[in-house]
VEXVO-177369 format. One record per residue (C-alpha): residue number from 1; residue in three letters; x, y, z. Coordinates in Angstrom, 1 decimal. Example, Ala and Ser with C-alpha at 12.3 -4.5 7.8 and 13.67 -1.06 7.14 Angstrom:
VEXVO-177369
<atom i="1" aa="Ala" xx="12.3" yy="-4.5" zz="7.8"/>
<atom i="2" aa="Ser" xx="13.7" yy="-1.1" zz="7.1"/>
END
This chain:
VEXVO-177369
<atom i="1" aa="Unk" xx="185.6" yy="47.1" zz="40.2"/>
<atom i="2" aa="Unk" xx="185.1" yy="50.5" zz="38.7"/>
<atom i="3" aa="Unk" xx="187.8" yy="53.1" zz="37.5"/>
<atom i="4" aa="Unk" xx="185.0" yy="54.5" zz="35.8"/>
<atom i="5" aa="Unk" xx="183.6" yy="51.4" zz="34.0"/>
<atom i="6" aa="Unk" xx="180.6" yy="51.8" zz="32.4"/>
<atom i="7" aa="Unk" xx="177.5" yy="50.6" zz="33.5"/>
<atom i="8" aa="Unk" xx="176.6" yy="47.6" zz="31.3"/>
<atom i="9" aa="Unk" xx="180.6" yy="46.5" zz="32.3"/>
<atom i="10" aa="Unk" xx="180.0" yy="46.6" zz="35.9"/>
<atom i="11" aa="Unk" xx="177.1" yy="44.8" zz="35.7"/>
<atom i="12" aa="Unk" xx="178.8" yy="41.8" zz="33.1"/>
<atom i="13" aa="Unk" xx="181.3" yy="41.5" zz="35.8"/>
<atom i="14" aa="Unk" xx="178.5" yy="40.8" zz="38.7"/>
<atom i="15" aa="Unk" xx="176.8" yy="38.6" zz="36.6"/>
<atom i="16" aa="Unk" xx="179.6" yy="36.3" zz="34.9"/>
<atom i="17" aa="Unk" xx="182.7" yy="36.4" zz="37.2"/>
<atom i="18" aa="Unk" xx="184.0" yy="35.3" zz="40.6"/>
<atom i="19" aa="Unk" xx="185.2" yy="36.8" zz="43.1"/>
<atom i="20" aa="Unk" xx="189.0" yy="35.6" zz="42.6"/>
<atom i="21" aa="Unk" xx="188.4" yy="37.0" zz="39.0"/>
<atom i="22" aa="Unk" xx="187.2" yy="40.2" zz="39.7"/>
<atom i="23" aa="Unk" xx="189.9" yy="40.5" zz="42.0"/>
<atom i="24" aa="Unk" xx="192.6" yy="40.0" zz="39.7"/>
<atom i="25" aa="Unk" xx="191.4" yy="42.5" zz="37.0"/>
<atom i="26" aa="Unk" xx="191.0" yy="45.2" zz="39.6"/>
<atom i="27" aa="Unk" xx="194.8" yy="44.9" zz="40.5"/>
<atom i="28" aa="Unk" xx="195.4" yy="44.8" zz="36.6"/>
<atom i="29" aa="Unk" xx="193.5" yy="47.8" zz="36.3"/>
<atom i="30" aa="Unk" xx="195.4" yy="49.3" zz="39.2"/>
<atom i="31" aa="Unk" xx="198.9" yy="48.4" zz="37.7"/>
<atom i="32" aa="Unk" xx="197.6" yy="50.2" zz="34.8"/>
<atom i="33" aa="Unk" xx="196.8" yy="53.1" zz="36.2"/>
<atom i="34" aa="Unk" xx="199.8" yy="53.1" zz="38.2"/>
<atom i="35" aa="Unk" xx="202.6" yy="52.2" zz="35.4"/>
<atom i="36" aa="Unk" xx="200.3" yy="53.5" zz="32.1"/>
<atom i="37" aa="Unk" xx="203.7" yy="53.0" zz="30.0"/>
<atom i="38" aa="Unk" xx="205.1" yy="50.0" zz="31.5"/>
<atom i="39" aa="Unk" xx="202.2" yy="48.1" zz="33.2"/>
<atom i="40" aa="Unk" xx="202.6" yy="43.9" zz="33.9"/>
<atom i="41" aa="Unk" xx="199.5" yy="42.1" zz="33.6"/>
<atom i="42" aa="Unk" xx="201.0" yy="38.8" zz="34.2"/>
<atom i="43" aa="Unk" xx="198.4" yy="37.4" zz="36.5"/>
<atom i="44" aa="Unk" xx="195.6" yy="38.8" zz="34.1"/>
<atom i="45" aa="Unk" xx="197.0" yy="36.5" zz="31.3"/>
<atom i="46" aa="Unk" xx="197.3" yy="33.8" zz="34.2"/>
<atom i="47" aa="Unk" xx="193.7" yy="34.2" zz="34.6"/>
<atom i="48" aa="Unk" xx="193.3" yy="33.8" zz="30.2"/>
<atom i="49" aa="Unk" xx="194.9" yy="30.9" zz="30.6"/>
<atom i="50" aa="Unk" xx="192.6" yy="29.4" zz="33.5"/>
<atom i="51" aa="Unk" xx="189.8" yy="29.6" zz="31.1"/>
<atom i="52" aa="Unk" xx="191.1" yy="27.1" zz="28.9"/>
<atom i="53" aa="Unk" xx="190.8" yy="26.8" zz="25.5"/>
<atom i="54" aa="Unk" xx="193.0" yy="29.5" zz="22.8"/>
<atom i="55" aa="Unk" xx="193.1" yy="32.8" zz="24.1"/>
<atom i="56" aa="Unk" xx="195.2" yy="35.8" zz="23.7"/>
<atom i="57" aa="Unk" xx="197.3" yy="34.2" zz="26.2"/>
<atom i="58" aa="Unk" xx="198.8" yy="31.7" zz="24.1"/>
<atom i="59" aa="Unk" xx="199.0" yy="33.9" zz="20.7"/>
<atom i="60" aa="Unk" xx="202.0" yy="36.2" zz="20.0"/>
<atom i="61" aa="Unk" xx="201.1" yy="39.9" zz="21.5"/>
<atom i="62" aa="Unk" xx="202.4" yy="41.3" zz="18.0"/>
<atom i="63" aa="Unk" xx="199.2" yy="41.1" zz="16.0"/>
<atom i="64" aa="Unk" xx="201.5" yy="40.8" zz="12.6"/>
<atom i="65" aa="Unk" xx="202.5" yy="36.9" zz="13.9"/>
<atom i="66" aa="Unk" xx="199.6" yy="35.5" zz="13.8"/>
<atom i="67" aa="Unk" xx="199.4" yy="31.4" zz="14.5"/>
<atom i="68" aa="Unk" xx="196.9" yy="30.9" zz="11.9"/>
<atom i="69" aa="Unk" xx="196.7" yy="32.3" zz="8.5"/>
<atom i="70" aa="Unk" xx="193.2" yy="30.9" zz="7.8"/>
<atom i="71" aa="Unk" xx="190.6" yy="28.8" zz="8.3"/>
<atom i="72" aa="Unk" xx="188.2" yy="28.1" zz="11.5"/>
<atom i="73" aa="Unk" xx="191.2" yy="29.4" zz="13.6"/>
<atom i="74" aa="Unk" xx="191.4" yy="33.0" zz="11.8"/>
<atom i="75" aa="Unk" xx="187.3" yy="33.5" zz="12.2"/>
<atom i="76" aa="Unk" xx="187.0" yy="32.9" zz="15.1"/>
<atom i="77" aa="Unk" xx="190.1" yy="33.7" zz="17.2"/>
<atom i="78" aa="Unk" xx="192.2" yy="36.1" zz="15.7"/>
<atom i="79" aa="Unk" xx="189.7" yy="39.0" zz="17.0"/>
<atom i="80" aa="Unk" xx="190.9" yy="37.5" zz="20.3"/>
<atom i="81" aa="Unk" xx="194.6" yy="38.1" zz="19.3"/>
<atom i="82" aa="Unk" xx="193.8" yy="41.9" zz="17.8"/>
<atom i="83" aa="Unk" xx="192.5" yy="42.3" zz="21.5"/>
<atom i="84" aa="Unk" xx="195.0" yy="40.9" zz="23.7"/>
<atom i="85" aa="Unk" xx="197.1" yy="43.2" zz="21.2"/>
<atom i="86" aa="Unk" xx="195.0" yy="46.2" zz="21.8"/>
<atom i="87" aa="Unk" xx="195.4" yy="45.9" zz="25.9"/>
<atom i="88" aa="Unk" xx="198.8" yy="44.9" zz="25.7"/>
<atom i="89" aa="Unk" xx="201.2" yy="45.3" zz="22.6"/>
<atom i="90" aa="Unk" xx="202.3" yy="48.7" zz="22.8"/>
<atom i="91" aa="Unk" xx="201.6" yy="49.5" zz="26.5"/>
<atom i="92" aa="Unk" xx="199.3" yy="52.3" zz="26.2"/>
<atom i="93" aa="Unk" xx="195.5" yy="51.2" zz="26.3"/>
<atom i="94" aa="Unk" xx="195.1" yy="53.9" zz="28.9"/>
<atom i="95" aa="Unk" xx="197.1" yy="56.6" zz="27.6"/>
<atom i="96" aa="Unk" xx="195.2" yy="55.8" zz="23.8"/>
<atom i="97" aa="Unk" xx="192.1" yy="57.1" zz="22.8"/>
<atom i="98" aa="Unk" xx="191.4" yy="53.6" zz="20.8"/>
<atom i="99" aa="Unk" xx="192.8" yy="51.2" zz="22.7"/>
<atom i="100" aa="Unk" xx="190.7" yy="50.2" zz="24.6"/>
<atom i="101" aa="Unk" xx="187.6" yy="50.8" zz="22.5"/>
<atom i="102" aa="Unk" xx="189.2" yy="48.4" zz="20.1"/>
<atom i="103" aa="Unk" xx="189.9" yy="45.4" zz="22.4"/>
<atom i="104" aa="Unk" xx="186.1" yy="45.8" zz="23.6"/>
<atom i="105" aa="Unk" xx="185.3" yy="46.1" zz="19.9"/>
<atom i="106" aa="Unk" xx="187.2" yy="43.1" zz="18.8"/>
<atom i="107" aa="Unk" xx="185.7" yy="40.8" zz="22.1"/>
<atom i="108" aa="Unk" xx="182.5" yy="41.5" zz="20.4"/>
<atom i="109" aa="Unk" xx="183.8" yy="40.2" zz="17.5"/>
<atom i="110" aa="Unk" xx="185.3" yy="37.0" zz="18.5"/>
<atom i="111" aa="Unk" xx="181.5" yy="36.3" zz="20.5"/>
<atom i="112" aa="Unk" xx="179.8" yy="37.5" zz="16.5"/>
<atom i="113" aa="Unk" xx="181.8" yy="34.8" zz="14.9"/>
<atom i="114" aa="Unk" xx="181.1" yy="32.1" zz="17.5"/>
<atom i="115" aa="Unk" xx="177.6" yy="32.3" zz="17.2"/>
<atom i="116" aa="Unk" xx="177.7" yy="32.1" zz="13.3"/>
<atom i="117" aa="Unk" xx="179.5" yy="29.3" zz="13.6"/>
<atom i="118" aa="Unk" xx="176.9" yy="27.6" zz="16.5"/>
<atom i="119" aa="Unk" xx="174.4" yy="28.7" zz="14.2"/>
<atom i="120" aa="Unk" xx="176.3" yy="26.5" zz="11.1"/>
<atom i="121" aa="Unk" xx="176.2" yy="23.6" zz="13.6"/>
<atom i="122" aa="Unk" xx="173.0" yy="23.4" zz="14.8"/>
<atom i="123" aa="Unk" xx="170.7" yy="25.2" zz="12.4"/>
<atom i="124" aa="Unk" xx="168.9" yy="23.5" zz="8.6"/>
<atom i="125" aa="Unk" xx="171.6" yy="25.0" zz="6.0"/>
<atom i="126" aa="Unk" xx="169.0" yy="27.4" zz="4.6"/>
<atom i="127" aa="Unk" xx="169.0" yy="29.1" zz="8.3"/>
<atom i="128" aa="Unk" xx="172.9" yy="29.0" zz="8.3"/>
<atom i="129" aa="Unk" xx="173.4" yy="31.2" zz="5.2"/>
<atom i="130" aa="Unk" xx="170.6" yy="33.4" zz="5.8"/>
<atom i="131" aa="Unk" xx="172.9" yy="34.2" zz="9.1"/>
<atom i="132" aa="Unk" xx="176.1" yy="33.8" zz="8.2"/>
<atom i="133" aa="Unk" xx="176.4" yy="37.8" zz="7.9"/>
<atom i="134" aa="Unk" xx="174.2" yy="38.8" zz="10.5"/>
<atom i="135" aa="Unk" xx="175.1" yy="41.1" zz="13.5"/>
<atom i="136" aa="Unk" xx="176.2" yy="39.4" zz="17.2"/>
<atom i="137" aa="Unk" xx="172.5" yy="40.5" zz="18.6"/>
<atom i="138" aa="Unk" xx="170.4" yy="39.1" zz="15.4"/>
<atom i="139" aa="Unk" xx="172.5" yy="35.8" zz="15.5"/>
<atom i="140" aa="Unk" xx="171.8" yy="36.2" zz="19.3"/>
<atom i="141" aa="Unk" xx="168.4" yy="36.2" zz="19.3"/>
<atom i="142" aa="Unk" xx="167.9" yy="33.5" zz="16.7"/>
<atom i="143" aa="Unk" xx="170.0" yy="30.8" zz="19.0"/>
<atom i="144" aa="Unk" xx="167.5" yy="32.2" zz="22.2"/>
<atom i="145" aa="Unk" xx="164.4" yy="31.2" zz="20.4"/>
<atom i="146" aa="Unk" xx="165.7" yy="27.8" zz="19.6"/>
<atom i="147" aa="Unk" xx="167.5" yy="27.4" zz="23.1"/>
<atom i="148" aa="Unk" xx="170.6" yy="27.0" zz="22.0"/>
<atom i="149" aa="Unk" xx="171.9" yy="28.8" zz="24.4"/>
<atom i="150" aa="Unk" xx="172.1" yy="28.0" zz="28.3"/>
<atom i="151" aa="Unk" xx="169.7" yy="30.1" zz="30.2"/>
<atom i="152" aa="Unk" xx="172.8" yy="31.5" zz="32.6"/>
<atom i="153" aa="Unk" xx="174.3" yy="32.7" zz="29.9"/>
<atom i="154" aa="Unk" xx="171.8" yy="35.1" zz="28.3"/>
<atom i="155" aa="Unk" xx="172.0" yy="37.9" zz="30.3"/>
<atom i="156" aa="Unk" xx="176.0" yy="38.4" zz="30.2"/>
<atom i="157" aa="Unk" xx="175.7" yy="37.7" zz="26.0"/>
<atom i="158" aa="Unk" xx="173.7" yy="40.0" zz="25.9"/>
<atom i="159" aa="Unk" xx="175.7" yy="42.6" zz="27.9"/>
<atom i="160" aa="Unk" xx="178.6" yy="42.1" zz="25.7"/>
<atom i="161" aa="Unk" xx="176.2" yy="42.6" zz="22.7"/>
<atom i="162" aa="Unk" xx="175.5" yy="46.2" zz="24.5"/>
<atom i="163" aa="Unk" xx="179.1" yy="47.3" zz="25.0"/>
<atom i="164" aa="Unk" xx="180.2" yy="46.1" zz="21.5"/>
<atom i="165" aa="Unk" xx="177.8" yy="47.7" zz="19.6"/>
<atom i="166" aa="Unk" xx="178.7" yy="51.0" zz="21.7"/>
<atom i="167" aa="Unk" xx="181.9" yy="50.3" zz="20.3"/>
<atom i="168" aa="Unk" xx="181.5" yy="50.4" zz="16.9"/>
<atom i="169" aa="Unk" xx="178.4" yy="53.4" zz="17.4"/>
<atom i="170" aa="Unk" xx="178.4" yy="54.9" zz="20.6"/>
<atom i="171" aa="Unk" xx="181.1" yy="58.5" zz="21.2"/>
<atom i="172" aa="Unk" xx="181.2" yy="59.9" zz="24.4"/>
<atom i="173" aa="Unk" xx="178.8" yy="62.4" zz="25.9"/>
<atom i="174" aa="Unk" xx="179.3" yy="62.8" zz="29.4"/>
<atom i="175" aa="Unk" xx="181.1" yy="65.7" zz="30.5"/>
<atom i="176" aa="Unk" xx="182.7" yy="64.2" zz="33.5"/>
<atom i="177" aa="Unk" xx="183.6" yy="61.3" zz="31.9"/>
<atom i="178" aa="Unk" xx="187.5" yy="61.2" zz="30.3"/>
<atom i="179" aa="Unk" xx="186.6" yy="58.9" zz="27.6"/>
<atom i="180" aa="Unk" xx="183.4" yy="56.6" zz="26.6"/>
<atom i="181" aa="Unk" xx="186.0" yy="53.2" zz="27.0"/>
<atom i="182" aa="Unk" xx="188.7" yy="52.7" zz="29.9"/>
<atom i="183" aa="Unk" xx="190.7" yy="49.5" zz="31.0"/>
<atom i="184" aa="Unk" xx="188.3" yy="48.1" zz="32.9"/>
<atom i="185" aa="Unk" xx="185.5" yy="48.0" zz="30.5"/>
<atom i="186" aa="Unk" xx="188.6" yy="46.4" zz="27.6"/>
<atom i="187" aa="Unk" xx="189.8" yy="43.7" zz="30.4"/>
<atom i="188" aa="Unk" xx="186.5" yy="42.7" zz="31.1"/>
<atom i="189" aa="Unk" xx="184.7" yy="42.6" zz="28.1"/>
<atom i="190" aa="Unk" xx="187.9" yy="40.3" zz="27.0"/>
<atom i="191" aa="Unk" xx="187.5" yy="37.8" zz="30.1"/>
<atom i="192" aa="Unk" xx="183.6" yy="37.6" zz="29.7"/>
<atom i="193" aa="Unk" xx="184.3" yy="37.1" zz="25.9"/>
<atom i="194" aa="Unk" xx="186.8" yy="34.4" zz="26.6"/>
<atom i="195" aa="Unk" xx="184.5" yy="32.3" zz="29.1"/>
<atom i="196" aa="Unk" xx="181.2" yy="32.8" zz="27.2"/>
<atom i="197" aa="Unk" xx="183.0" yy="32.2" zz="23.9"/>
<atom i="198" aa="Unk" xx="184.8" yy="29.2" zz="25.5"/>
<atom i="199" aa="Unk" xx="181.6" yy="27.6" zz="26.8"/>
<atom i="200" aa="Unk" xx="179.4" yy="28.2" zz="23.3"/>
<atom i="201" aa="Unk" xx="182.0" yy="26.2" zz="21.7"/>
<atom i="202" aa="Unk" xx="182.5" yy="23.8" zz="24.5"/>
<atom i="203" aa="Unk" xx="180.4" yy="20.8" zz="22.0"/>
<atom i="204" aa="Unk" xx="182.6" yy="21.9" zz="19.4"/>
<atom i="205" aa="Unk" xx="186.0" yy="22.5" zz="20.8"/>
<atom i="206" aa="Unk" xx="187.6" yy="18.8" zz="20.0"/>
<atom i="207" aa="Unk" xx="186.5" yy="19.0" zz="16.3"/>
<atom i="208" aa="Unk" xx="188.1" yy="22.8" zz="16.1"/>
<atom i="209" aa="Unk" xx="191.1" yy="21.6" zz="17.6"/>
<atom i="210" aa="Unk" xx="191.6" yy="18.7" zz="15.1"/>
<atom i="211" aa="Unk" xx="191.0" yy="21.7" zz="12.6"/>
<atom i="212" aa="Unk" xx="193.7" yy="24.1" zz="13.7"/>
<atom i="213" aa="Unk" xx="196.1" yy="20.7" zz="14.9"/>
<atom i="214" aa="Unk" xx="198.7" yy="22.2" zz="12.0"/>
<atom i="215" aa="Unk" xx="199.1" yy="26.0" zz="13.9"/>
<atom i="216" aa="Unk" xx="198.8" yy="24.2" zz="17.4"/>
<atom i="217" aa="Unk" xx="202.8" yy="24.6" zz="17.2"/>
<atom i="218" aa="Unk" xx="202.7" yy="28.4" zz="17.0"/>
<atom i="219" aa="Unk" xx="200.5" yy="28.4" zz="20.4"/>
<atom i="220" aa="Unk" xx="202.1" yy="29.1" zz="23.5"/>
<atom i="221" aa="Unk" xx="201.8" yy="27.1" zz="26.2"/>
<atom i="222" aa="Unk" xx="197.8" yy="26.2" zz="25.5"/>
<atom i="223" aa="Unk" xx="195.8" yy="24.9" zz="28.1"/>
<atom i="224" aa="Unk" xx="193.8" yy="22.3" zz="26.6"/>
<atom i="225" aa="Unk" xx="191.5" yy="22.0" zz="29.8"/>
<atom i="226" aa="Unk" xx="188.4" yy="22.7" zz="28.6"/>
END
């Protein structure tokens, strides 16, 4: 699990997946690296799927047709579609410079929202609007000091906090290094996002999927297991 991943990735990786999952992204990382124009990450989007819950998976891979045009669904999952998009759309997040900065970037994003919106649900109204525009680590930190937030989880949140705001901040400085983002960091910063989004909104996810029931339609093939 490395093709040059940085650091903090490796480590989300240890922390947060399983075997089988690491697994899977290493091949996808491999068929990347071994077809950069005309890669097939089938399996990876199997392992979307397994998560449960709407992921890029189920959204179109053409970030123009999008399933929902606004509402709860648009804050919080459209950064998942603009990622999916990122490592898979146009066939070149390793060939791109942005790529796969960007799906990173927008993983971070999807998390940011999620913990506004926990925040909205669990937190005196006052507390909710003070945070409604605060950053993923500030909105973090608030939910850890009222334990909102299982202890397991912790760690690999605040990984992903690291390697999004690198991706909005950070350019690369090491020499022997061919860029600061690479696959692996964009697949697994996705997958992490997807199962620590998926299980902050797991007291939550019935209500959200009354929400969205009008865009369900546009979905493909949604695994409701969650």
């Amino acid at each position: 699990m490395d093709h040059q991943a940085l650091s903090e990735t490796i480590e989300l990786a240890e922390c947060l997946l399983n075997s089988e999952q690491k697994q899977i992204i290493e091949r996808a990382t491999k068929e990347i690296y071994d077809k950069p124009d005309a890669y097939e990450l089938d399996s990876f989007w199997a392992l979307d799927s397994s998560i449960g819950g709407i992921g890029g998976y189920c959204m179109s891979f053409n970030p123009v047709d999008t399933p929902f045009p606004g509402g709860i669904g648009r804050v919080l999952f459209r950064p998942l579609q603009y990622a999916a998009a990122n490592i898979e759309w146009n066939k070149n997040i390793y060939g791109s410079y942005s790529n796969a900065r960007s799906a990173v970037e927008f993983s971070g994003m999807h998390l940011e929202a999620i913990t506004k919106y926990v925040i909205e649900k669990t937190a005196p109204v006052p507390y909710a609007l003070k945070y409604r525009k605060s950053t993923l680590g500030t909105s973090l930190r608030f939910l850890e000091q009222r334990e909102k937030i299982p202890h397991d989880l912790i760690r690999p949140l605040r990984l992903c906090t690291d390697l999004y705001n690198k991706s909005k901040h950070d350019v690369n400085q090491d020499e022997e290094r061919e860029r600061l983002f690479l696959p692996a960091d964009a697949l697994i910063s996705y997958i992490a996002a997807r199962i620590l989004g998926k299980e902050l909104l797991r007291p939550y996810y019935s209500e959200i999927l009354e929400r969205v029931n009008p865009y369900v339609g546009k979905l493909n093939a949604l695994n409701m297991d969650i």
